[in-house]
TORLOZA-12881 format. One record per residue (C-alpha): residue in three letters; z, y, x. Coordinates in steps of 0.02 Angstrom, whole numbers, plus 50000, padded with zeros to 5 digits. Each point is the difference from the previous one (the first is absolute). Layout:
# TORLOZA-12881
{resn:ALA zz:Z yy:Y xx:X}
...
# end
This chain:
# TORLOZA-12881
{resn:UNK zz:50000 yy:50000 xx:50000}
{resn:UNK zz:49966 yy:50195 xx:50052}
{resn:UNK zz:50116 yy:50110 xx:49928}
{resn:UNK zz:49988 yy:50203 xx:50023}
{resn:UNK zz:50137 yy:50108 xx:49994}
{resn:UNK zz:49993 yy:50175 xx:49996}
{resn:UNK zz:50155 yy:50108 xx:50025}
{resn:UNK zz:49983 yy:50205 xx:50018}
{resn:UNK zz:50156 yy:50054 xx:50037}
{resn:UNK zz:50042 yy:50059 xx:50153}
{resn:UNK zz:50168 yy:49978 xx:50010}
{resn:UNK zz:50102 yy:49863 xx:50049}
{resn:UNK zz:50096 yy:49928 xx:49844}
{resn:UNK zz:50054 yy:49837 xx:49905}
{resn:UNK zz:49833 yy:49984 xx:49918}
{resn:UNK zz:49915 yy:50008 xx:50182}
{resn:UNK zz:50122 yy:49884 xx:50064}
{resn:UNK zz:49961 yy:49898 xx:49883}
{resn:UNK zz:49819 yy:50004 xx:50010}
{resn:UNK zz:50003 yy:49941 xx:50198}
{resn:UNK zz:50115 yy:49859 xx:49946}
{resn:UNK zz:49881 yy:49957 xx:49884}
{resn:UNK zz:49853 yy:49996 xx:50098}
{resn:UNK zz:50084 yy:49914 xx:50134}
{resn:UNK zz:50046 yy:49851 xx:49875}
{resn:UNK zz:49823 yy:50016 xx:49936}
{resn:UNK zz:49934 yy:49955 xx:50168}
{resn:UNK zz:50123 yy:49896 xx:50070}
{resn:UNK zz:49946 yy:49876 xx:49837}
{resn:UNK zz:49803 yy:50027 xx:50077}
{resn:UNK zz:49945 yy:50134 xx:49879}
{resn:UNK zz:49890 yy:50131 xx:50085}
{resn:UNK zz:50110 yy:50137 xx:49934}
{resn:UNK zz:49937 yy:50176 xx:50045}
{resn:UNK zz:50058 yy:50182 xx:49973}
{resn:UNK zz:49929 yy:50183 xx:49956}
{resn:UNK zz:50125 yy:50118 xx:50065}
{resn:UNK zz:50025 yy:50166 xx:50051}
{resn:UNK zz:49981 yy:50067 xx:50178}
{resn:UNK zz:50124 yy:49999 xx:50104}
{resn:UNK zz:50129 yy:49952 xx:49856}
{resn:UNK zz:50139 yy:49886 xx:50057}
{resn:UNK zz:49910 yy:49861 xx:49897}
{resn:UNK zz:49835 yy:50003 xx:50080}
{resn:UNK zz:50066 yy:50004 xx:50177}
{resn:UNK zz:50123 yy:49857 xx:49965}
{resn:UNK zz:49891 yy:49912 xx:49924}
{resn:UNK zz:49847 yy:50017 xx:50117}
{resn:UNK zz:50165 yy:49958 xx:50128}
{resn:UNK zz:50008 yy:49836 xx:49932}
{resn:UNK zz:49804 yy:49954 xx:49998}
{resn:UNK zz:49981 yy:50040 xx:49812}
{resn:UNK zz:49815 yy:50060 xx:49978}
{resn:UNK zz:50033 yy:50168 xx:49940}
{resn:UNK zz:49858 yy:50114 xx:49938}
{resn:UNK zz:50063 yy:50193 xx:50016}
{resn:UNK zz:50000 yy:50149 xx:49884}
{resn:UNK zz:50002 yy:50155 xx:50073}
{resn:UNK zz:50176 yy:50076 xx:50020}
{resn:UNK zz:49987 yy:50136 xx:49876}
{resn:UNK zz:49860 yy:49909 xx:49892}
{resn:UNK zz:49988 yy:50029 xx:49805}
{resn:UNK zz:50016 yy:49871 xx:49890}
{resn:UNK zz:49789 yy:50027 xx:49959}
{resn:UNK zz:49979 yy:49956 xx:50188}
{resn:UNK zz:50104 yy:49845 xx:49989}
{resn:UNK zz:49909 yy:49951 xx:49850}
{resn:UNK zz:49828 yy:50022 xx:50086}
{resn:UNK zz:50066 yy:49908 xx:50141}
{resn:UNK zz:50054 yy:49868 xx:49902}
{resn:UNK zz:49836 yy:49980 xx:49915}
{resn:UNK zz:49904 yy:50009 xx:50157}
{resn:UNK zz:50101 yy:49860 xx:50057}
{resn:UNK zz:49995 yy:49888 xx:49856}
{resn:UNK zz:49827 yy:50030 xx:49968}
{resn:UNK zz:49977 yy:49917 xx:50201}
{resn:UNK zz:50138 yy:49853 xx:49981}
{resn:UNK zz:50049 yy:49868 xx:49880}
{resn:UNK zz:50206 yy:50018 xx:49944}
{resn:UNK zz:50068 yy:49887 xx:49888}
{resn:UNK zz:50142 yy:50120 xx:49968}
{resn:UNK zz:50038 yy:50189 xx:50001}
{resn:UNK zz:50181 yy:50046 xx:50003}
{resn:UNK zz:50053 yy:50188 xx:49991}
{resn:UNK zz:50175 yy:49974 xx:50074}
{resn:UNK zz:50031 yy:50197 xx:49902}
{resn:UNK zz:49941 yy:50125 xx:49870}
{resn:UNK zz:49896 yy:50097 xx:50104}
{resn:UNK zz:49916 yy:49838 xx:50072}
{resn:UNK zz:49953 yy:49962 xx:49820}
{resn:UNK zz:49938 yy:50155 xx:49974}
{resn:UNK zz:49892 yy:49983 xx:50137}
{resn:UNK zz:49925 yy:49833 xx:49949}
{resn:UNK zz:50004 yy:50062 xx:49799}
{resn:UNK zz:49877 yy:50143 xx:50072}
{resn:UNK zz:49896 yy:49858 xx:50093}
{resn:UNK zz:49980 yy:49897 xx:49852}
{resn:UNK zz:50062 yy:49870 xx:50091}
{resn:UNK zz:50064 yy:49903 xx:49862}
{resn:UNK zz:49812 yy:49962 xx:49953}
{resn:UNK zz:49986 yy:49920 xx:50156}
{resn:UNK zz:50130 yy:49896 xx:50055}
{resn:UNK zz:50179 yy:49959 xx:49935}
{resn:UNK zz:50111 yy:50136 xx:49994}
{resn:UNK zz:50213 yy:49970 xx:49999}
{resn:UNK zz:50114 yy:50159 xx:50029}
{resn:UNK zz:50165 yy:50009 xx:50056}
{resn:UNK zz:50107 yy:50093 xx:49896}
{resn:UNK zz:50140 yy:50056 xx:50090}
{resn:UNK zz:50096 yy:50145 xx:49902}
{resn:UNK zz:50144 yy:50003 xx:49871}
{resn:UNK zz:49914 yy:50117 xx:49866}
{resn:UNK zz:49869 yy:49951 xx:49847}
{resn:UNK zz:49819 yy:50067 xx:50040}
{resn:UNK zz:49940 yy:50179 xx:49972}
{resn:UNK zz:49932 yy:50023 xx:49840}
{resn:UNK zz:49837 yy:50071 xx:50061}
{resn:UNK zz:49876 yy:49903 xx:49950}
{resn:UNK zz:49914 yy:49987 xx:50188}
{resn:UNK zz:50172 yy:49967 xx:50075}
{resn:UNK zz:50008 yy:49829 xx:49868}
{resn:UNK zz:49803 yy:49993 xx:50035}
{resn:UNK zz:50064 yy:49917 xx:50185}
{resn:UNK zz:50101 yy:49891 xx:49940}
{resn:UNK zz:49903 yy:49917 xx:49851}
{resn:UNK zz:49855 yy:49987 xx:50138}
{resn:UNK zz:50113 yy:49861 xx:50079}
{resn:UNK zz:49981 yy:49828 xx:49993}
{resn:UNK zz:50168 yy:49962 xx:50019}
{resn:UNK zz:50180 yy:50124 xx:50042}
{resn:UNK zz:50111 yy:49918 xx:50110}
{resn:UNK zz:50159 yy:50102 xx:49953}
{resn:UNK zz:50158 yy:49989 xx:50129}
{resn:UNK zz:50106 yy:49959 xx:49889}
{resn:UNK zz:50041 yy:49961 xx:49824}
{resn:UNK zz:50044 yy:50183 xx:49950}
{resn:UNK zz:49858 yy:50055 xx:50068}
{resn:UNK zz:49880 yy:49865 xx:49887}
{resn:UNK zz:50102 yy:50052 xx:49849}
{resn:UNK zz:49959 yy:50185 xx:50026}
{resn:UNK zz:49813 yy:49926 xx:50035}
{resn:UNK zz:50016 yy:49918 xx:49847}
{resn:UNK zz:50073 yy:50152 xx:49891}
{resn:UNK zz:49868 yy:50107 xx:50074}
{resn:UNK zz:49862 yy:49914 xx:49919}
{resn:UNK zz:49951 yy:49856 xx:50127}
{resn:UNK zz:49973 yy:49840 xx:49915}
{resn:UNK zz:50122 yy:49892 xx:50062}
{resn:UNK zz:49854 yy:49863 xx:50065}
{resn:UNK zz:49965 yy:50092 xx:50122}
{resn:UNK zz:50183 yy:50070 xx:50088}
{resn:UNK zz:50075 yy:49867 xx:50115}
{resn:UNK zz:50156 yy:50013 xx:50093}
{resn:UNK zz:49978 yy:49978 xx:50186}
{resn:UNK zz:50166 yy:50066 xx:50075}
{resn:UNK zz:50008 yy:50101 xx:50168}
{resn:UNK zz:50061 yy:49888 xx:50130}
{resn:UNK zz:50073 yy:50026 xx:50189}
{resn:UNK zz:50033 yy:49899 xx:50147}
{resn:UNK zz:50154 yy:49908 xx:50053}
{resn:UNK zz:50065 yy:50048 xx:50173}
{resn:UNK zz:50139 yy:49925 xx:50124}
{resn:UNK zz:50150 yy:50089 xx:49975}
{resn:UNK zz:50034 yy:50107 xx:50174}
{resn:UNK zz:50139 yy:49928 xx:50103}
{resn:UNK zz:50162 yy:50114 xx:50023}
{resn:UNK zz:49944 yy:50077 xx:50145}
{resn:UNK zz:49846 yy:50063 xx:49907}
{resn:UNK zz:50080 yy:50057 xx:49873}
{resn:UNK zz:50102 yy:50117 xx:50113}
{resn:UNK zz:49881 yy:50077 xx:50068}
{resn:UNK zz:49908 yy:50026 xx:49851}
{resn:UNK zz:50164 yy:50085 xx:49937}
{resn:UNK zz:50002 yy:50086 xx:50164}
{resn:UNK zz:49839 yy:50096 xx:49949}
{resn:UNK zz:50059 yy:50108 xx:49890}
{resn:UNK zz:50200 yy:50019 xx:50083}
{resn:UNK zz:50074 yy:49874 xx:49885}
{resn:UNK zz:50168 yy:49945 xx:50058}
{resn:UNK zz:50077 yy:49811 xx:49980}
{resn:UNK zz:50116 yy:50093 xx:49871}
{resn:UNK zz:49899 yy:50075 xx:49915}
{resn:UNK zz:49881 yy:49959 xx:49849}
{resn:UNK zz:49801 yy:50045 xx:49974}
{resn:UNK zz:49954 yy:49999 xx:49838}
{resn:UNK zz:49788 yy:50001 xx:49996}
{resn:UNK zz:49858 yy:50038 xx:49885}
{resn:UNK zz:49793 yy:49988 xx:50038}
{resn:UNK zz:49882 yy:50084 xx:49899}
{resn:UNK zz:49894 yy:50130 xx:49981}
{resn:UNK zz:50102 yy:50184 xx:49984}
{resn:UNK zz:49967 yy:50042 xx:49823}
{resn:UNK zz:50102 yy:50054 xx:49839}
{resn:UNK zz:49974 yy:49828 xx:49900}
{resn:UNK zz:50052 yy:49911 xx:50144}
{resn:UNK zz:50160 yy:50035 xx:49998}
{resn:UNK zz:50067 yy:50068 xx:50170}
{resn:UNK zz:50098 yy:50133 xx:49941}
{resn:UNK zz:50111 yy:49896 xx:49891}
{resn:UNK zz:50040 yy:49913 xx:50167}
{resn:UNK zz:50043 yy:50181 xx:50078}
{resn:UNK zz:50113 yy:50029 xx:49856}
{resn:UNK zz:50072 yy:49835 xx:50002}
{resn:UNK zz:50051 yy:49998 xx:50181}
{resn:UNK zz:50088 yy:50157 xx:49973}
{resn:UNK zz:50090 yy:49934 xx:49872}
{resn:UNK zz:50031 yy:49837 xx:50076}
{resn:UNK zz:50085 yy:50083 xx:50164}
{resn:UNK zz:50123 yy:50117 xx:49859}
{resn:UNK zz:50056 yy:49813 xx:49953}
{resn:UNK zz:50169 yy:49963 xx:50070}
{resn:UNK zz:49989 yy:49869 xx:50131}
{resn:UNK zz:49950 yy:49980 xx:50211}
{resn:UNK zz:49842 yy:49892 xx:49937}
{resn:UNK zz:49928 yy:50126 xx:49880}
{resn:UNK zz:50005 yy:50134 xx:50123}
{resn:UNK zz:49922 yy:49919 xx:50142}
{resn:UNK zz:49813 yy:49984 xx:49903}
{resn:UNK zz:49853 yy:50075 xx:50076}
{resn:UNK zz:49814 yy:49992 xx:49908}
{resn:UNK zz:49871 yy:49974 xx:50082}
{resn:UNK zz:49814 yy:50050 xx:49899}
{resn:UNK zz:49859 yy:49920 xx:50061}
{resn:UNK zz:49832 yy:50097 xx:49953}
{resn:UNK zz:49906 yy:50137 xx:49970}
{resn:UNK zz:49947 yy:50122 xx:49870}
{resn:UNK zz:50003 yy:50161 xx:49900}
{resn:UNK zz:50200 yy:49978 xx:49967}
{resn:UNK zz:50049 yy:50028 xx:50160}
{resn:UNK zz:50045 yy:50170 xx:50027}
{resn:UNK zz:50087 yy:49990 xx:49817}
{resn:UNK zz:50064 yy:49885 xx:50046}
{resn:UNK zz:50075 yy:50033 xx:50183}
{resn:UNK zz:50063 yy:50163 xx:49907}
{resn:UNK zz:50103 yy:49897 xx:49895}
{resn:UNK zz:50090 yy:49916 xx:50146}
{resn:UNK zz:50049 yy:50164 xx:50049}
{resn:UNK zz:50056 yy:50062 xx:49835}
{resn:UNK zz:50106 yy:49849 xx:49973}
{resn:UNK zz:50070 yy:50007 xx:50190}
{resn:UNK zz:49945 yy:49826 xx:50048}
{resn:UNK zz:49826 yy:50060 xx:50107}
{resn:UNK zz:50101 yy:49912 xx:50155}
{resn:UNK zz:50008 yy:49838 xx:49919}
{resn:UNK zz:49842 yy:49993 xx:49894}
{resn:UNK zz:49822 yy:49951 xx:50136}
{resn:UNK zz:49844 yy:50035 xx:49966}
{resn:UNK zz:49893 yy:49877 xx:50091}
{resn:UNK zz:49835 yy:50045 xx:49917}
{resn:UNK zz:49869 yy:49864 xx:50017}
{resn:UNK zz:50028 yy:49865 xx:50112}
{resn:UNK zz:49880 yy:49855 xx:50025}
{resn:UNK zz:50081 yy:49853 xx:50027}
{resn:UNK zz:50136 yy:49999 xx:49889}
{resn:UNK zz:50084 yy:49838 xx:50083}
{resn:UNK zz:50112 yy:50095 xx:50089}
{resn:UNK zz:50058 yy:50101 xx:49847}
{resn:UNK zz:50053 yy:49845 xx:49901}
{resn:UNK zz:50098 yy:49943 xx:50146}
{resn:UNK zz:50116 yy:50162 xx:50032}
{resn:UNK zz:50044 yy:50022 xx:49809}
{resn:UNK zz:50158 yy:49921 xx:49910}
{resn:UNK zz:49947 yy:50027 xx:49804}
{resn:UNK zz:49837 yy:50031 xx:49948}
{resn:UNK zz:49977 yy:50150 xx:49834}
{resn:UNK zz:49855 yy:49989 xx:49898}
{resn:UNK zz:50007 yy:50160 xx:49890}
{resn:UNK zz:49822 yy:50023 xx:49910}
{resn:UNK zz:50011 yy:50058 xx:49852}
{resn:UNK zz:49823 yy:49888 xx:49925}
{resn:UNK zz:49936 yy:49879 xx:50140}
{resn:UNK zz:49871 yy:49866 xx:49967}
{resn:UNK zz:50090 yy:49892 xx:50090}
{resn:UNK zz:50065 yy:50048 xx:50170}
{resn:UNK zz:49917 yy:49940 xx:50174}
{resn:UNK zz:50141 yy:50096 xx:50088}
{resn:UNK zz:50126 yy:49906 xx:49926}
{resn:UNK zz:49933 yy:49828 xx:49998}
{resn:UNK zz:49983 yy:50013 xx:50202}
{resn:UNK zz:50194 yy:50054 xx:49980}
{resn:UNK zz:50034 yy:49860 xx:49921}
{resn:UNK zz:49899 yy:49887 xx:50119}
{resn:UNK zz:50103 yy:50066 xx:50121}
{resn:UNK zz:50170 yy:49927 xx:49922}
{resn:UNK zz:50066 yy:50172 xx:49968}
{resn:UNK zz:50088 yy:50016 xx:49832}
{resn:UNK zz:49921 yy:50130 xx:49884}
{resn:UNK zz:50051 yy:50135 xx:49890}
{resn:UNK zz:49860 yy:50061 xx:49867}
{resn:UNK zz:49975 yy:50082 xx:49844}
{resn:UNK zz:49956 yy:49891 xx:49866}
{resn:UNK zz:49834 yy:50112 xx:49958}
{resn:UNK zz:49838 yy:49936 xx:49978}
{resn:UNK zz:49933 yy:49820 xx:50094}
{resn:UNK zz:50160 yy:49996 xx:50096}
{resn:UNK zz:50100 yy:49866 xx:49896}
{resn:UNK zz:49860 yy:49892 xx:50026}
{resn:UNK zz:50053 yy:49996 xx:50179}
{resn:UNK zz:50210 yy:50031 xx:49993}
{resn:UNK zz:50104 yy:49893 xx:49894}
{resn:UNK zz:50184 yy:50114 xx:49976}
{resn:UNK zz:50119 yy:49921 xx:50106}
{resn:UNK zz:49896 yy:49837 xx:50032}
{resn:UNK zz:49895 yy:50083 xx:50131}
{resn:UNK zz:50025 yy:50168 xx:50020}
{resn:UNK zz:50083 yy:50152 xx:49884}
{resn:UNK zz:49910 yy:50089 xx:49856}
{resn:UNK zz:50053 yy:50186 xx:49978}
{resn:UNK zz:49991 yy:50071 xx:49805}
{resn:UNK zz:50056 yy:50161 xx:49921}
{resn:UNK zz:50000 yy:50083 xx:49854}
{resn:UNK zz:49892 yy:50134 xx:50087}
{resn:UNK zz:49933 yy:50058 xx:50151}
{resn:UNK zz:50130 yy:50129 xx:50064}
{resn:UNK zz:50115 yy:49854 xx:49997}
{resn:UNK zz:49907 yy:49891 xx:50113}
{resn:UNK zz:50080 yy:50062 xx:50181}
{resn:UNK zz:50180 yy:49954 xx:49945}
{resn:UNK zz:49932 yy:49826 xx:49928}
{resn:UNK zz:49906 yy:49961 xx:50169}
{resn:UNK zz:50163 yy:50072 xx:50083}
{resn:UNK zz:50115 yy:49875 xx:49920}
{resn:UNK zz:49881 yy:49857 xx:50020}
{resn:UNK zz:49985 yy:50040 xx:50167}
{resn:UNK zz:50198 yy:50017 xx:50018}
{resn:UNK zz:50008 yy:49816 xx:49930}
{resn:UNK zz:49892 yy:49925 xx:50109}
{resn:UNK zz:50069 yy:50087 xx:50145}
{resn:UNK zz:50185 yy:49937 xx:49947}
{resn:UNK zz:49955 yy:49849 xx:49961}
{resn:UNK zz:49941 yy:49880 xx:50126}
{resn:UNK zz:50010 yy:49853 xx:49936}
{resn:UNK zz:49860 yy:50081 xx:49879}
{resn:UNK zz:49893 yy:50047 xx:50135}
{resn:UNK zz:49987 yy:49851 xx:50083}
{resn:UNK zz:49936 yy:49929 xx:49834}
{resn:UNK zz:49899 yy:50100 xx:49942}
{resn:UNK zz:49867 yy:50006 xx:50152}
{resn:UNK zz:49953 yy:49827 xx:50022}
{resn:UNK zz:49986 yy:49991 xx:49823}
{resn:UNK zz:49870 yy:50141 xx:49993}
{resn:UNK zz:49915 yy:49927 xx:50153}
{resn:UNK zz:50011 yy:49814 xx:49902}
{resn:UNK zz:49908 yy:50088 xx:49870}
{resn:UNK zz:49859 yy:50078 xx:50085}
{resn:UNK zz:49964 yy:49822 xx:50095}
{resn:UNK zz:49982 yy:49967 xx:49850}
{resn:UNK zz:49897 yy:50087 xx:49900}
{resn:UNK zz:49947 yy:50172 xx:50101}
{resn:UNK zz:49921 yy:49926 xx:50139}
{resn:UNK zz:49831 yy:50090 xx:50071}
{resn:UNK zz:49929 yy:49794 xx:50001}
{resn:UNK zz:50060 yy:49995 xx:49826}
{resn:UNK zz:49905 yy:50156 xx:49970}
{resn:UNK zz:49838 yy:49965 xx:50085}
{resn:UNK zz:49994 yy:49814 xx:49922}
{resn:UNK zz:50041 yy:50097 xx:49827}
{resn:UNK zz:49851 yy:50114 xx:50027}
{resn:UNK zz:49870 yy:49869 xx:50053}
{resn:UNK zz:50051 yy:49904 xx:49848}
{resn:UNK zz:49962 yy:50142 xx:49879}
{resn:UNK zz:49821 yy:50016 xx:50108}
{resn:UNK zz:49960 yy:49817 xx:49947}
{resn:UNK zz:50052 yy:50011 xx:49835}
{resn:UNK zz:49874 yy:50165 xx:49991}
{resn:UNK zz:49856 yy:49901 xx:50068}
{resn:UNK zz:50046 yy:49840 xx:49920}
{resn:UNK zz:49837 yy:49938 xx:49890}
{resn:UNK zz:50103 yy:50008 xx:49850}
{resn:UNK zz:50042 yy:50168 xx:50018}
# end
């Protein structure tokens, strides 16, 4: 089989993490997987890194010059499937027609329903098939209008590593000035409102106002990048904690970040699913999230990791605070929780799980009967 992706973002996110993972699997299992991506994006040169053909969009290209790209292409080669890994991706092949030509699946990796603009829906009822993330996201598919035929749930999956010996894990701590004593609370994501940061801002203040040695010594560490930050390095200062709150901004291999942290926050407000925390929880570390969107799917309350709630949103800090002032007092919690959430993505949020999940829905899209 020849798949084709095409991803446009050029960022460096869970859906692009996914996408390599994907391809990798894809190819590993002797498809001829290849990718349309843009210049110099962190996808393309990883990618291209790894031997994956990759066929490149210029940097600041359109979405009208992907889609004439992509028809140049497929008018030249035979692909048995075209995936658009993200929205702008199926714009791109929507604009080539490409659905006339070969079998087009999406990925559908956002929270919310679809626009109701009839070209936005246009994209989406031009796909074969919808592989959704997760089972929120097919019901919103679903309640948008999709017939439900044609949404599949393929969920995001992430690899499994060795968990670093003590001495790693010291100096990963020793990166950012962590002391034996002390704890590091950590986040990754993308710096923006709906994901939540600044209820973990808010919460560590509160959390150090607790009574209590272990409350007080918490640092945060936020992993990422994005419009938020100056708000939100403003409202370290404001809340006097801007000597115990890092900004790391992005950081490529994340490895090291897993390793140094003692309780891992998940505070988005509506995620799909949650790449960030699944590698968490790969890592054995026990999790604190809100119970918002795909999330549950993934965290269990107090089987594999904490769900936060509140009656609103200005009440979330002091909920994440005394979740966080649980875990922290409770060890015996802790050390239950992790392998637990590691337990559960072996076993079902595994990037082989994922890939094998994908190829499947590929063969049921090209299956005669279909």
């Amino acid at each position: 089989m020849t798949p084709l992706w095409v991803d446009l973002e050029l960022d460096w996110r869970g859906g692009q993490s996914q996408a390599l993972l994907a391809l990798r699997g894809l190819r590993a299992r002797g498809h001829a997987a290849e990718l349309i991506a843009l210049g110099e994006s962190p996808l393309a040169r990883r990618a291209g890194a790894e031997g994956i053909p990759v066929h490149v969009v210029g940097r600041r290209a359109t979405r009208l010059q992907a889609a004439l790209l992509l028809r140049r292409l497929l008018a030249r080669r035979r692909f048995d499937v075209l995936h658009a890994n993200e929205a702008q991706a199926l714009t791109a092949a929507w604009l080539a027609g490409a659905h006339h030509r070969v079998q087009l699946v999406a990925s559908r990796r956002v929270a919310y329903r679809l626009k109701k603009n009839p070209l936005a829906r246009a994209r989406y009822h031009s796909a074969r098939r919808i592989l959704a993330i997760s089972e929120y996201v097919a019901n919103e598919l679903r309640a948008s209008g999709i017939p439900g035929e044609r949404v599949e749930v393929v969920h995001d999956g992430v690899e499994v590593p060795e968990l670093p010996s003590a001495g790693l894990r010291r100096q990963a701590r020793a990166r950012w000035g962590v002391l034996d004593e002390e704890w590091l609370l950590g986040c990754v994501g993308y710096l923006l409102p709906t994901k939540g940061q600044h209820f973990l801002i808010r919460g560590l203040a509160a959390l150090r106002a607790l009574a209590g040695g272990a409350r007080r010594n918490c640092r945060l560490l936020l992993v990422g990048d994005g419009p938020q930050r100056r708000h939100l390095e403003q409202l370290a200062r404001e809340l006097r904690v801007e000597s115990v709150v890092h900004f790391a901004g992005f950081i490529e291999d994340l490895s090291e970040v897993y390793g140094a942290l003692d309780v891992f926050l998940f505070p988005s407000l509506l995620d799909a699913l949650g790449t960030a925390l699944l590698a968490a929880m790969a890592h054995a570390l026990p999790v604190i999230a809100l119970a918002r969107g795909g999330v549950p799917e993934i965290v269990e309350h107090e089987q594999n990791g904490l769900l936060v709630t509140a009656a609103e949103d200005t009440l979330l800090p002091e909920a994440i605070a005394a979740a966080t002032s649980r875990l922290l007092e409770d060890e015996t919690l802790r050390k239950r929780l992790g392998p637990a959430a590691r337990a559960t993505v072996e076993k079902r949020f595994t990037a082989e799980l994922m890939a094998v999940n994908t190829l499947r829905a590929y063969e049921r899209i090209l299956s005669p009967e279909n």
